[in-house]
N, C-alpha and C positions, 0 to 999 in steps of 0.2 A: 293362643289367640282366644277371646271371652267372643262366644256366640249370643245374639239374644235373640228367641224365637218368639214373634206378637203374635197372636191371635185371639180370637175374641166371637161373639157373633156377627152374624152379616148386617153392616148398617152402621154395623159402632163405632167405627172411626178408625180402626186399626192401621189402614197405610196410612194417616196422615199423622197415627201417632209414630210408627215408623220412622215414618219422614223427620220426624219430629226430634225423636230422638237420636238417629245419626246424625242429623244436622250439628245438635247438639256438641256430642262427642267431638263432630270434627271440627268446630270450632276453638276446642278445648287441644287443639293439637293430635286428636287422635288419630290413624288414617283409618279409615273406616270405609264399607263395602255395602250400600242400603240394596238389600235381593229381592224379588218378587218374583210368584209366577201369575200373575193376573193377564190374562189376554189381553185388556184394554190397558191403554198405559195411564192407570191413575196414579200409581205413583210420580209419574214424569209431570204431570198437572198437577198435582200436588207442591211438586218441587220447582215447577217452572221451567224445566226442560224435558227434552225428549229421550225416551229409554228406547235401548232395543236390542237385539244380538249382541252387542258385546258394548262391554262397558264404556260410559262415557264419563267425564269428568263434569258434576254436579256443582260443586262448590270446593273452595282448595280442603282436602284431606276427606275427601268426599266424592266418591264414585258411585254410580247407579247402572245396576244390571236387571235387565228383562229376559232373562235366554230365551229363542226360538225354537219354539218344540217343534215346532213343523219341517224346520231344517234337519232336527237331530232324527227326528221320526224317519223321516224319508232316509237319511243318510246309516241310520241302522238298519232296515228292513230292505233297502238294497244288498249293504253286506251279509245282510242275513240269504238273499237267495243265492249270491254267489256263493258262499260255504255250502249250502245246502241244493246244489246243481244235482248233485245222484238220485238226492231221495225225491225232490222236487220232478226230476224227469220220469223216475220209475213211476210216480203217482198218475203220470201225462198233465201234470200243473204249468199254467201258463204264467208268463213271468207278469209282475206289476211294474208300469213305467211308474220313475220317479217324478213325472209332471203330474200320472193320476194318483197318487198317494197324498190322503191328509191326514192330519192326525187322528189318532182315535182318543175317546175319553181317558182320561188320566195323562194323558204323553202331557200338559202343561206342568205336572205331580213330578214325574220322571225326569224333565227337566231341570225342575226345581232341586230336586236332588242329589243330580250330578252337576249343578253348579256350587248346592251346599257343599260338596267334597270339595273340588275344587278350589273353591274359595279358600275354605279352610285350611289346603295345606298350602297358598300359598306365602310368600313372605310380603308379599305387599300390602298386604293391610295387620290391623291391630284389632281391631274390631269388625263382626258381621252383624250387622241387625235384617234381619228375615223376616219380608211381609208375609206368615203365613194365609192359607186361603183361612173360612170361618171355619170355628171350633172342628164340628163332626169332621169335616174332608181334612182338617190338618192333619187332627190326633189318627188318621185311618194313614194319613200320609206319613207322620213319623213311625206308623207300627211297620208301614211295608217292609223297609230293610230288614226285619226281624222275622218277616213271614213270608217274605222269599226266598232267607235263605234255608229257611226252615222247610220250604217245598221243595228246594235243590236237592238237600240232604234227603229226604225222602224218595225224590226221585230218580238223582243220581249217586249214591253213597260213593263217597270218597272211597272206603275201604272195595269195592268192586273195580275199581281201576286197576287193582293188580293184577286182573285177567287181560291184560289189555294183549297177550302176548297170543292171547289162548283166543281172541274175537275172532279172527279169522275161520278157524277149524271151525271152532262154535257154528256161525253163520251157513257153512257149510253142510253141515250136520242137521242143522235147524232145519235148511230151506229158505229162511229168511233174513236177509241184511240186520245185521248187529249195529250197535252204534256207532257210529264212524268213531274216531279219533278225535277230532277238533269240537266235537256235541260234549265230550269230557273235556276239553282245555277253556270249552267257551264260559262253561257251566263253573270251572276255578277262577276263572275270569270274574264271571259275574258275583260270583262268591266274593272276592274280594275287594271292588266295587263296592259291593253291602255292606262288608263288611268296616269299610272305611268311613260310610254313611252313617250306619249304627254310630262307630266310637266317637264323631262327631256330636249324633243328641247325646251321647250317654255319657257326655264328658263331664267332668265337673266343673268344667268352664264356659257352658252352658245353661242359658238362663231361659226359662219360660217366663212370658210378661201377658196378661190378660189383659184386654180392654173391654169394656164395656160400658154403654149408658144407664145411670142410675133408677130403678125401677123396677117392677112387678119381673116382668119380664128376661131382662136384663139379671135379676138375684137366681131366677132360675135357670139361666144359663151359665151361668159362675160355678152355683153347686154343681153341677152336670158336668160342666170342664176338670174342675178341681177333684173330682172323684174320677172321672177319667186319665186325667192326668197322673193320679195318685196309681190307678193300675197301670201306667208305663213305668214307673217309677221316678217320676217327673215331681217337680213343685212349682208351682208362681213363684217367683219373689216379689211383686207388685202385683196390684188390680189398681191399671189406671178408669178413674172413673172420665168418662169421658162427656165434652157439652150439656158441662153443670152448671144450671141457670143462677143468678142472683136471687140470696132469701130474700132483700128485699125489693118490692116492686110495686108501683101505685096498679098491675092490671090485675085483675082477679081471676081470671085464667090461667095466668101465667103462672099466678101466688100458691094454685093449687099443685099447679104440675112442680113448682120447685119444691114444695111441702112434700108432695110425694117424693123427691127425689133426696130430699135430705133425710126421709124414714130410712129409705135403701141404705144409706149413705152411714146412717149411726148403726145399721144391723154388721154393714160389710165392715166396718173399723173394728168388731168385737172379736172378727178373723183374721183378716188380711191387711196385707201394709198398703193402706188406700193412698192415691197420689190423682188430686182431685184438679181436673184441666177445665175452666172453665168453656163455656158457648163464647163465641168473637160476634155472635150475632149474625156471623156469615160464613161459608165454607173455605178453612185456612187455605190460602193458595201466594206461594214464593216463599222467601226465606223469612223475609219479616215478619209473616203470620207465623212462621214455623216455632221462628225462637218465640212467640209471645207466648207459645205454650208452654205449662209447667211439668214437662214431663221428667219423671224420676233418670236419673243417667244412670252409668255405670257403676252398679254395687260391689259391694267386695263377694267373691266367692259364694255361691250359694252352698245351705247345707245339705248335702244327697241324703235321699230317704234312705231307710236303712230299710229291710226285710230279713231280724235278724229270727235264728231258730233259739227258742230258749231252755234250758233243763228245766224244766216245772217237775213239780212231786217228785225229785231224783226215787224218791223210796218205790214208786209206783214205776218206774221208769216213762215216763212220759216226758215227749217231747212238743214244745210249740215254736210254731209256726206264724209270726207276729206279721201281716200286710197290712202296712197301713191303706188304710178306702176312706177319708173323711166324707162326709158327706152323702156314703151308701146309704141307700135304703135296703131294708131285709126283704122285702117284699122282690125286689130288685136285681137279686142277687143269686149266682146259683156256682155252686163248685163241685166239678166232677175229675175225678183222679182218673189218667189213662195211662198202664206203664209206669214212667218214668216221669212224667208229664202230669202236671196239674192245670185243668182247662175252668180258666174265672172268668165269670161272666157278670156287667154288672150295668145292667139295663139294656143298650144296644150297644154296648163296648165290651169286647171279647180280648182275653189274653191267655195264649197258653206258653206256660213257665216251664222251664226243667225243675224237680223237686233238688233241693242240696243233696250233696251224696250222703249225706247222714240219713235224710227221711229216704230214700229209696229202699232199704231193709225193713221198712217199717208201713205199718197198716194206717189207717184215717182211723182216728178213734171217734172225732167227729168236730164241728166250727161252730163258733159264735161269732157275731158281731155285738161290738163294744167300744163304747165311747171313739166311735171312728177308728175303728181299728177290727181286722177280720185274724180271729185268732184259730189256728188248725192244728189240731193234736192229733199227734202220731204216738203209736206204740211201737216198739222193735216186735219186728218178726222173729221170732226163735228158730226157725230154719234157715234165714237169711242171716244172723248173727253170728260171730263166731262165738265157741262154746270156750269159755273161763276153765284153765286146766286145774 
């Protein structure tokens, strides 16, 4: 099934190009699933009908889901205290009813994410188009699956479960309650949850699509996403420009603000596959406005970034390390090696990577950035390599 994940900055239009674009698709026969987690239901005004807990039927080949985090929240963190009755009573913690439980921040994220699994595997549709929230909270929202499970693994290491035989005695010895049983089956649990989420974005059937309005503003939010996006190892395949005025026009207000938006407009073609929707003059709402927009549809396949390692100066033995970052700034930018583990930092967007098993024997010789592109040379350790007989 082809994902397409919108976001953009806040303001740009992004559920309506959503909207916009499932519409599309289902039109064309596709069945198709428009997702959101926006608390207020804009997408449902957008669309001209009402979203909410479970999916309703929008248009024929054309479903609309809103999940309720507030249901899912409550209905986890009750199960959460029944499993957790021993260590919850040893504490003397009192229970929370499920009338006083509201969500906390992020539970609308959470949601979003386990209806993105969902979706995904099941056979009822052919296409997913995903209103994500704006830029920073998306790309934070597609890192989680990556950095939870990366907390589990630290927290609870799979290979410690073989003492599972031995916790008892332990505890005893200790003085103090070991981990129960069900804190390891919940924690494989959630593991693979994640892990279903992860192969989801990281599919190559998976598409990222930006929106935004042409201007000052708007070019600097683009750069900042597309270099962000470049450290998940994401690409756009479009930048829809979004409520693009007419060049020509008798008001001289207006004449400016389109002059400015047509500068934006000839910078971002010299990068990106611009797909330019004009202003309706009014805020698109039903299906009529929908399709009057020219939103790009369904492309073929996008091509995955690569982050490959290369034999540079074999003589010298060195190795690089090619990320691509278009759009970094050096200034920006900061890479520290821990372990096994390479931690990239690039402005307020953080990624830490496992290094390939090649560079793991091998020392940082040092990084450049270069024509959008961050290159890290490694040398072999000679204590960590094996010795040539």
């Amino acid at each position: 099934m082809r994902t397409i994940l919108i976001t953009g900055p806040g303001g740009a239009g992004r559920t309506t190009v959503a909207a916009a674009t499932a519409l599309k698709a289902a039109r064309q026969g596709t069945r198709t699933l428009v997702l959101t987690a926006d608390r207020t239901d804009t997408l449902g005004a957008v669309l001209g009908v009402r979203t909410g807990a479970e999916p309703i039927e929008a248009a024929p080949d054309l479903t609309a889901w809103r999940p309720d985090a507030a249901a899912r929240f409550r209905d986890d963190l009750t199960a959460f205290q029944e499993r957790a009755t021993t260590a919850l009573d040893l504490l003397g913690a009192s229970r929370l009813d499920a009338e006083e439980l509201t969500p906390l921040p992020g539970a609308e994220e959470l949601a979003l994410l386990r209806a993105l699994r969902d979706a995904a595997t099941s056979d009822a549709y052919d296409l997913l188009v995903v209103d994500l929230p704006p830029t920073p909270q998306a790309l934070a929202l597609l890192a989680l699956p990556e950095e939870l499970r990366r907390y589990l693994r630290r927290l609870l290491p799979p290979e410690r479960q073989a003492a599972r035989a031995l916790r008892p005695v332990l505890g005893r010895l200790a003085g103090v309650p070991m981990p129960a049983e069900w804190l390891y089956e919940t924690a494989a649990r959630w593991d693979l949850e994640l892990a279903a989420v992860a192969a989801v974005v990281e599919d190559r059937a998976t598409t990222v699509r930006l929106v935004a309005e042409p201007g000052p503003a708007g070019t600097d939010a683009v750069r900042a996403a597309t270099t962000a996006l470049a450290l998940r190892g994401l690409r756009a395949d479009a930048l829809v420009a979004s409520r693009v005025l007419p060049d020509v026009t008798s008001d001289t207000w207006l004449a400016a603000l389109a002059a400015q938006q047509r500068k934006s407009l000839d910078e971002w073609q010299e990068t990106y596959a611009v797909h330019e929707v004009p202003h309706l003059g009014r805020d698109p709402r039903g299906t009529d406005d929908l399709l009057a927009l020219p939103v790009p549809g369904v492309n073929p396949m996008p091509t995955p970034v690569e982050w490959p390692v290369v034999d540079h100066l074999a003589d010298e033995g060195v190795l690089v390390w090619h990320i691509p970052l278009p759009g970094a700034i050096r200034e920006d930018l900061d890479l520290i090696r821990r372990g096994d583990e390479l931690v990239l930092t690039v402005g307020q967007f953080r990624r830490i990577v496992p290094l390939p098993s090649a560079l793991r024997r091998c020392t940082v010789a040092g990084a450049a950035l270069r024509e959008g592109e961050l290159r890290v040379r490694f040398t072999p350790d000679p204590g960590l390599w094996p010795r040539a007989k």
